[in-house]
C-alpha positions as CSV (number, residue, x, y, z in Angstrom):
1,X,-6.1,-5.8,1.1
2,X,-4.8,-2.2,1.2
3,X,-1.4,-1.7,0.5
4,X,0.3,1.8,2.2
5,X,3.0,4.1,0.5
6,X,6.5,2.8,1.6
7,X,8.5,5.5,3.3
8,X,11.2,5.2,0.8
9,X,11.6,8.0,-2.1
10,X,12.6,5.1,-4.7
11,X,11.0,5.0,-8.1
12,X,10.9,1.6,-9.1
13,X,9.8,0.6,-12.6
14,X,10.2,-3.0,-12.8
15,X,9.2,-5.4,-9.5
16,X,9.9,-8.9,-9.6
17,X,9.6,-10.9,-6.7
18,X,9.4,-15.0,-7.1
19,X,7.7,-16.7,-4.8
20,X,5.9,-13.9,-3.5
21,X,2.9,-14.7,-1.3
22,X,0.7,-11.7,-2.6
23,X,0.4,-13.3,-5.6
24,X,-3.1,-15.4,-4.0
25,X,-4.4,-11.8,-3.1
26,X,-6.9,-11.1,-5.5
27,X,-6.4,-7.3,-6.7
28,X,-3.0,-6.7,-5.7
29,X,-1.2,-5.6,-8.8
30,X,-4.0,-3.0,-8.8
31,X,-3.1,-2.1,-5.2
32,X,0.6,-1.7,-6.0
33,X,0.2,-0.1,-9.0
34,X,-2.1,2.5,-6.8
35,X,0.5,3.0,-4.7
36,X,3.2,3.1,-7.3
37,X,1.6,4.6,-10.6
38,X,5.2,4.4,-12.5
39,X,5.5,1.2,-12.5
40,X,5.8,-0.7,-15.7
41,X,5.8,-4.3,-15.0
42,X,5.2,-6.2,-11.7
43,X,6.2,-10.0,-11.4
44,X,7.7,-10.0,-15.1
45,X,3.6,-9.0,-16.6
46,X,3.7,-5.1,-17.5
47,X,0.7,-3.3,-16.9
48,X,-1.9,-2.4,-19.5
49,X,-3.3,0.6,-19.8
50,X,-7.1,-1.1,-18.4
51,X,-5.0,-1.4,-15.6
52,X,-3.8,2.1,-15.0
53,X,-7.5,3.5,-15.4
54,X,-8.7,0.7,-12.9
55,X,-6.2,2.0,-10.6
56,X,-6.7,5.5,-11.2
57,X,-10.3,5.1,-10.8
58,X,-10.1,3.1,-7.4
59,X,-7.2,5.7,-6.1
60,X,-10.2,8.7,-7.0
61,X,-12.4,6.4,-5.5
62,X,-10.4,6.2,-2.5
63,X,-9.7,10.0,-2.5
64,X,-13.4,10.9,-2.4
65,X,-14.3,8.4,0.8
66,X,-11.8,9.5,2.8
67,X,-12.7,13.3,1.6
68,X,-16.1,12.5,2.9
69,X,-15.3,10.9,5.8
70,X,-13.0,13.8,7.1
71,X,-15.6,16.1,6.4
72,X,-18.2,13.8,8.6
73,X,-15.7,14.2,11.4
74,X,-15.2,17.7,11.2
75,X,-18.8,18.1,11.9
76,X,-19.5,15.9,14.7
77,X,-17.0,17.8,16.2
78,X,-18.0,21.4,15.6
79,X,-18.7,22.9,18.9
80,X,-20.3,25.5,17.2
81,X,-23.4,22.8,16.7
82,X,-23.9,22.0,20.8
């Protein structure tokens, strides 16, 4: 599951949301926390700092793929090379 950036501008520090079906995703706290990195607490548990490095490290992760990938496209499409 991959979670994208809301179009919002809102700094939230504290989500709670009760019956909330993401809660059977496995990873998502990580995936909101990704996408919101000032977050303290999510569904009343805060975050820990293993948490915030997990989520850092997947975001780099992430980054670095998509880095890749652009760079695989750029070359397939260089006219230069046909």
């Amino acid at each position: 599951m991959i979670l994208h950036k809301p179009d919002t501008h809102q700094v939230f520090k504290k989500r709670y949301h009760a019956d909330n079906p993401c809660l059977e995703e496995d990873g998502y706290r990580i995936e909101v926390l990704i996408i919101l990195r000032k977050l303290e607490r999510l569904d009343k548990d805060e975050y820990s700092e293993e948490d915030r490095s997990e989520a850092e490290d997947l975001f780099e992760q992430r980054r670095q793929e998509e880095l890749m990938k652009s760079g695989e496209d750029y070359e397939e499409d260089d006219p230069e090379e046909q």
